[in-house]
LUMFI-502755 format. One record per atom (N, C-alpha, C): chain; x negated, y negated, z; atom name. Coordinates in Angstrom, 2 decimals. Example, Ala and Ser with C-alpha at 12.3 -4.5 7.8 and 13.67 -1.06 7.14 Angstrom:
# residues 2
- A_-13.19_5.69_7.80_N $
- A_-12.30_4.50_7.80_CA $
- A_-13.20_3.30_7.80_C $
- A_-12.85_2.25_7.08_N $
- A_-13.67_1.06_7.14_CA $
- A_-12.90_-0.03_7.87_C $
//
This chain:
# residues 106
- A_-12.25_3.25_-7.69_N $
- A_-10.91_3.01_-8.19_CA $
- A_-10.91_1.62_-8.85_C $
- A_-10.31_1.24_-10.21_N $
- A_-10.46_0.31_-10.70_CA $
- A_-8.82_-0.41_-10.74_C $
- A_-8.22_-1.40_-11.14_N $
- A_-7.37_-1.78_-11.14_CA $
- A_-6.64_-0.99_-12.02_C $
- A_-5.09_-0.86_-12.33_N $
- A_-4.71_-0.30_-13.21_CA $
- A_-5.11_1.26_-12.80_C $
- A_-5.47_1.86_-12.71_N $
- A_-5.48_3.38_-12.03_CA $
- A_-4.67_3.82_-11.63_C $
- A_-4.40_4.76_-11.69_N $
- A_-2.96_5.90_-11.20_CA $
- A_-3.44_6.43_-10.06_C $
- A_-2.91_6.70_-8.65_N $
- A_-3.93_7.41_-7.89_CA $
- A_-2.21_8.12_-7.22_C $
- A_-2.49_9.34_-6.59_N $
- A_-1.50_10.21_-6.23_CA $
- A_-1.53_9.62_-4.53_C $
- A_-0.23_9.32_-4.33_N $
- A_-0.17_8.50_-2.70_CA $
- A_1.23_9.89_-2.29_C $
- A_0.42_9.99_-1.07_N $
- A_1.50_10.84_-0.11_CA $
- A_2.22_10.13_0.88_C $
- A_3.21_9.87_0.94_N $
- A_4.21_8.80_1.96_CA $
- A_4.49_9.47_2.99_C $
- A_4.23_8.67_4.01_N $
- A_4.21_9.02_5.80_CA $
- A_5.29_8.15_6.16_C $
- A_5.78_7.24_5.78_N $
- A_6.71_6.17_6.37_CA $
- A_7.72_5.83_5.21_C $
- A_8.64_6.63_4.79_N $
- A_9.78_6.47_3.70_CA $
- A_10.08_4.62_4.35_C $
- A_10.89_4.65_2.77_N $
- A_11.59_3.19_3.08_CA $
- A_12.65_3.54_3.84_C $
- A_12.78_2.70_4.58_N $
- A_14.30_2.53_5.66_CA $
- A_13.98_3.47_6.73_C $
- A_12.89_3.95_6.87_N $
- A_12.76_4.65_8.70_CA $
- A_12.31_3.46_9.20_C $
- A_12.29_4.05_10.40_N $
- A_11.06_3.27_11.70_CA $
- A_10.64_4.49_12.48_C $
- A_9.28_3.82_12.87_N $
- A_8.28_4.53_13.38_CA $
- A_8.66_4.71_14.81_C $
- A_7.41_5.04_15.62_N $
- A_7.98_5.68_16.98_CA $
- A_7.77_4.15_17.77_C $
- A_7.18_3.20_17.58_N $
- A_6.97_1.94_17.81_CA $
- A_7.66_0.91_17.09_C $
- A_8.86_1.55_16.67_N $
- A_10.35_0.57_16.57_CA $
- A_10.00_-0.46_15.23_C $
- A_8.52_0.11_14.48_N $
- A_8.58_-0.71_13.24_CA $
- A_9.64_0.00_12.05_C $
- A_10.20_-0.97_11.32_N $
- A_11.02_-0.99_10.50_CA $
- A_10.22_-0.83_9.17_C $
- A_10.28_-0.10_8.19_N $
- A_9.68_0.33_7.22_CA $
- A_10.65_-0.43_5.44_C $
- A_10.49_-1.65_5.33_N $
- A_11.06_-1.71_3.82_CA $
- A_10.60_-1.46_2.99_C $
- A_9.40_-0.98_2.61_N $
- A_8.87_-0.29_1.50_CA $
- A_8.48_1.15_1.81_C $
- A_8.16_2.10_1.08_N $
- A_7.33_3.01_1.01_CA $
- A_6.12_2.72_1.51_C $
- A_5.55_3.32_2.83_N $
- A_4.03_3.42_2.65_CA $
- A_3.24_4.62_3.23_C $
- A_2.04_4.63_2.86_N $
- A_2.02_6.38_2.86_CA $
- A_0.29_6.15_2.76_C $
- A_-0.82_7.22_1.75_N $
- A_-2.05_6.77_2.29_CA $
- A_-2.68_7.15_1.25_C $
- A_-3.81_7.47_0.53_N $
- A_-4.76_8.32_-0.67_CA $
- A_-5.81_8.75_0.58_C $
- A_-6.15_9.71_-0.13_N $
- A_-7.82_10.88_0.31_CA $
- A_-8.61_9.43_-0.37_C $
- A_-9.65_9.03_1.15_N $
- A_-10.34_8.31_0.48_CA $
- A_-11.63_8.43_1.71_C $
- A_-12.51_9.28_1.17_N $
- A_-13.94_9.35_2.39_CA $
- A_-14.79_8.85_3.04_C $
- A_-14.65_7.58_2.14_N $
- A_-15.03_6.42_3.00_CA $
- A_-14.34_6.05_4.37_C $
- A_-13.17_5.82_4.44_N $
- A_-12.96_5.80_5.31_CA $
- A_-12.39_6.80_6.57_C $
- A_-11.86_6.21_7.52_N $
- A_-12.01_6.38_9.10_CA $
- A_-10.79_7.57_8.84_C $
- A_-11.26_9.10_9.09_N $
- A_-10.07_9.56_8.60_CA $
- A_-9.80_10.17_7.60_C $
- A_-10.41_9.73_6.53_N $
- A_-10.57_9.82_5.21_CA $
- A_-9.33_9.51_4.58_C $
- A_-8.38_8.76_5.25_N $
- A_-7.22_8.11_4.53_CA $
- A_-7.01_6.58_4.62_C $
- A_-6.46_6.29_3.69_N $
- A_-6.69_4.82_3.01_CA $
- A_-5.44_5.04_3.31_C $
- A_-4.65_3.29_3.86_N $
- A_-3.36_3.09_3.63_CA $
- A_-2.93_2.48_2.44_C $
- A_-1.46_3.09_1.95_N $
- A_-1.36_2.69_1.01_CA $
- A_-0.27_1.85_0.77_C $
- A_0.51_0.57_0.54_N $
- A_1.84_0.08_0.20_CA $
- A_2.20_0.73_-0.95_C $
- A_3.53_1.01_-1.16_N $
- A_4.01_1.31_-2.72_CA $
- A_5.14_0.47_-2.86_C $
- A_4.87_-0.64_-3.56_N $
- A_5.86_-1.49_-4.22_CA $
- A_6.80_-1.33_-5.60_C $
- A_8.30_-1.64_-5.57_N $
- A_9.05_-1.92_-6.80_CA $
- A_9.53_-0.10_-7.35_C $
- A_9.29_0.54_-5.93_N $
- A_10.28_2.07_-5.58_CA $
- A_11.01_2.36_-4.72_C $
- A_12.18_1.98_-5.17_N $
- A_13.69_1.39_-4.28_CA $
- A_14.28_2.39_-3.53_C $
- A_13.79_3.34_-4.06_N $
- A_14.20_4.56_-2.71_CA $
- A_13.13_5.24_-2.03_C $
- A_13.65_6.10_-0.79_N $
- A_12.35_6.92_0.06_CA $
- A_12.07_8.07_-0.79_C $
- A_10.84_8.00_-0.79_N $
- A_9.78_8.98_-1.51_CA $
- A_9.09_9.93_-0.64_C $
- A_8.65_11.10_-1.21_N $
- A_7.98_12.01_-0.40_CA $
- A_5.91_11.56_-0.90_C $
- A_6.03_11.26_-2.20_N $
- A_5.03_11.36_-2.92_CA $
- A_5.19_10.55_-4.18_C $
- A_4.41_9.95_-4.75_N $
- A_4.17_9.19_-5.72_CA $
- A_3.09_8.55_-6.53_C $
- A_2.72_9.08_-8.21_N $
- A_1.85_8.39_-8.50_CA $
- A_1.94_6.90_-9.07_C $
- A_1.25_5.94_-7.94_N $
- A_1.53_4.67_-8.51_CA $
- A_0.17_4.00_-9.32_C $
- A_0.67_3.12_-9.59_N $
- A_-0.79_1.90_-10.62_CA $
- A_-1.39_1.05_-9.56_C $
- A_-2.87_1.34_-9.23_N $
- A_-3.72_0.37_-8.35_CA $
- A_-3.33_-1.61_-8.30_C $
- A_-2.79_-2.15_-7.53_N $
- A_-2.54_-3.30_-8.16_CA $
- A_-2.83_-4.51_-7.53_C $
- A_-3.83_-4.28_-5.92_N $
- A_-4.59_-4.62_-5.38_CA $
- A_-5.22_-4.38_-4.06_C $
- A_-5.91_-5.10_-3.65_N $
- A_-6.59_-4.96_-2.03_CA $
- A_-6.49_-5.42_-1.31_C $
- A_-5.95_-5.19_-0.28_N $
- A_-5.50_-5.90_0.79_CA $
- A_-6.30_-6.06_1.88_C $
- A_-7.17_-6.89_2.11_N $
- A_-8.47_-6.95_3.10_CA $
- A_-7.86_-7.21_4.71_C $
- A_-7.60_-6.57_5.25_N $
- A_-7.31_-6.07_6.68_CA $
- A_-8.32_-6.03_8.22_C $
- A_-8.03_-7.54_9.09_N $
- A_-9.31_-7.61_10.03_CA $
- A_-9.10_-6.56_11.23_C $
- A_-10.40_-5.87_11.03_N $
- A_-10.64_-4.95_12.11_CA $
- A_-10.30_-3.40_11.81_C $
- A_-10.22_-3.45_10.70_N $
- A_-9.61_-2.10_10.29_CA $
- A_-10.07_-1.62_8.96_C $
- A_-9.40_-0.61_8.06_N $
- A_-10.16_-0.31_7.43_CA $
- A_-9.52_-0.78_6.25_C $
- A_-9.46_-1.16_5.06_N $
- A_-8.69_-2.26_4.13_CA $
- A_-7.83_-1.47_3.87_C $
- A_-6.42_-2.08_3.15_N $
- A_-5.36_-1.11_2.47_CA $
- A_-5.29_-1.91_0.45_C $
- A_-4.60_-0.43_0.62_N $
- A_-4.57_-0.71_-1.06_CA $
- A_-3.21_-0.79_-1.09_C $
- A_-2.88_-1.89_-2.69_N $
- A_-1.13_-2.14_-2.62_CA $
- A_-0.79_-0.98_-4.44_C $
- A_-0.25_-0.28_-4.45_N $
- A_0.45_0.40_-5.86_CA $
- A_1.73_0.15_-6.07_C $
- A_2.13_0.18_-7.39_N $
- A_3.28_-0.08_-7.67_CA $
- A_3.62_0.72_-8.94_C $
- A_4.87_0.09_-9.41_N $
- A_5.51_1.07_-10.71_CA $
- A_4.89_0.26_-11.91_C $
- A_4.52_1.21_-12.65_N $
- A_3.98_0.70_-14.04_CA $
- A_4.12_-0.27_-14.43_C $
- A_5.30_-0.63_-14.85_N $
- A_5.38_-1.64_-15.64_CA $
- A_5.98_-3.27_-14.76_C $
- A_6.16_-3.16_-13.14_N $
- A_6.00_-4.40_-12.56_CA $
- A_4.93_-5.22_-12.47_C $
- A_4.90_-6.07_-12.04_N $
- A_3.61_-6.89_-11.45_CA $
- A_4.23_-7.92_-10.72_C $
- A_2.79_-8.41_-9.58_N $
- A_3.20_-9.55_-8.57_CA $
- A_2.10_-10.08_-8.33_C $
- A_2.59_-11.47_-7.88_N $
- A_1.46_-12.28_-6.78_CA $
- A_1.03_-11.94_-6.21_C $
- A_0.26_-12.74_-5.66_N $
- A_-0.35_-12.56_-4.25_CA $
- A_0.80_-12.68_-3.68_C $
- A_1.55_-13.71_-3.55_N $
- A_2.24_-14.37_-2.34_CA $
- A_3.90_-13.34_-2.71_C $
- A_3.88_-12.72_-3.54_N $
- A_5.17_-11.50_-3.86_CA $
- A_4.30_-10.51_-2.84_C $
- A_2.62_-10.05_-2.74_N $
- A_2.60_-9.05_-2.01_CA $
- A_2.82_-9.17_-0.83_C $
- A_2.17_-10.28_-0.98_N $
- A_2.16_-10.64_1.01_CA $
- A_3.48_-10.35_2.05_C $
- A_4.40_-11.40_0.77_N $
- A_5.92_-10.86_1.64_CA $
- A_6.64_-10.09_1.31_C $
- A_5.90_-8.67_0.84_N $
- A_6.37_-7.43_0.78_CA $
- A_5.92_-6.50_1.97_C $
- A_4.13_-6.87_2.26_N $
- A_3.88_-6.30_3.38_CA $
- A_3.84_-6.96_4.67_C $
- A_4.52_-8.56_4.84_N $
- A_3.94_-9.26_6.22_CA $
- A_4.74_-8.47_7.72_C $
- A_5.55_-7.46_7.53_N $
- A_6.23_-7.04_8.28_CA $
- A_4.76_-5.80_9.15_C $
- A_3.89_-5.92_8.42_N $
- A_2.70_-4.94_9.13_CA $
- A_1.65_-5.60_9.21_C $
- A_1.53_-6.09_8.13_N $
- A_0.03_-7.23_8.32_CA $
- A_0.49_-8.41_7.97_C $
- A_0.46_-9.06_8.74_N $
- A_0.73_-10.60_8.73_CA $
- A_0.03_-11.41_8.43_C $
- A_-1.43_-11.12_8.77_N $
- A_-2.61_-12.23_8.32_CA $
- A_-3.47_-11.36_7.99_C $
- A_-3.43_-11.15_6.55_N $
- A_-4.39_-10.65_5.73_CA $
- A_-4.25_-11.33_4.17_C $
- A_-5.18_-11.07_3.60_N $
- A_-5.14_-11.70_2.54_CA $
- A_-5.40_-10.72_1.35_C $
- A_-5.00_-11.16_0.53_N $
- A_-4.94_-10.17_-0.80_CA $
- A_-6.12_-10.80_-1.95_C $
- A_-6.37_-9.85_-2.18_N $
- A_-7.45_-9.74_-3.38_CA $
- A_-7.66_-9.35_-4.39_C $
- A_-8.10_-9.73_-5.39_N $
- A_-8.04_-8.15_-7.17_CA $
- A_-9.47_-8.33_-7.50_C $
- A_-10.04_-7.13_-6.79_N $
- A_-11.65_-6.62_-7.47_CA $
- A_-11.82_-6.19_-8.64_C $
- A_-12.79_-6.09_-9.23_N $
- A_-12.73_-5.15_-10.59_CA $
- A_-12.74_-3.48_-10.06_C $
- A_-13.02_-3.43_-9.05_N $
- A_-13.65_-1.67_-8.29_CA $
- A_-13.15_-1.85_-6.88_C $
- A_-13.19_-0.33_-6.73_N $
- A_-13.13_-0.33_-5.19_CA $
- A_-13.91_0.85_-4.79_C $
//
């Protein structure tokens, strides 16, 4: 997967639920078929889609390197873009200390 890529994300956690462990969900996040990993699902954030989604193809827009686990990827709507420090405090409500990255590949 290269930056800029469209990849089809299936959402497990609409915006505005919470999970069975009382996390609060402000974004969309959901996962891609990915065989590498544990599962074969990659988590996915979907940023700058203001309502709950079932499904969505978003634009690759970085990597989120995640300790002890298996990394997540961040997508968003076409024509936004963000920081690092816009992603971070989009996702610190799940990962708090991770750091963001932009590879050429994944």
């Amino acid at each position: 997967m290269v930056l800029g890529e469209v990849v089809p994300i299936t959402i497990n956690h609409k915006k505005g639920s919470v999970d069975k462990n009382g996390v609060y969900y402000p974004i969309n996040v959901g996962y891609i078929y990915n065989p590498t990993c544990k599962n074969e699902k990659q988590i996915v954030y979907l940023l700058g889609v203001y309502d709950p989604v079932d499904s969505y193809n978003g634009e690759f827009l970085a990597y989120v390197c995640s300790k002890g686990d298996d990394d997540r990827i961040v997508c968003g709507n076409f024509s936004d873009s963000y920081s690092d420090d816009q992603i971070l405090s989009q996702i610190d409500f799940i990962d708090r200390y991770s750091s963001v990255v932009r590879p050429c590949s994944l």
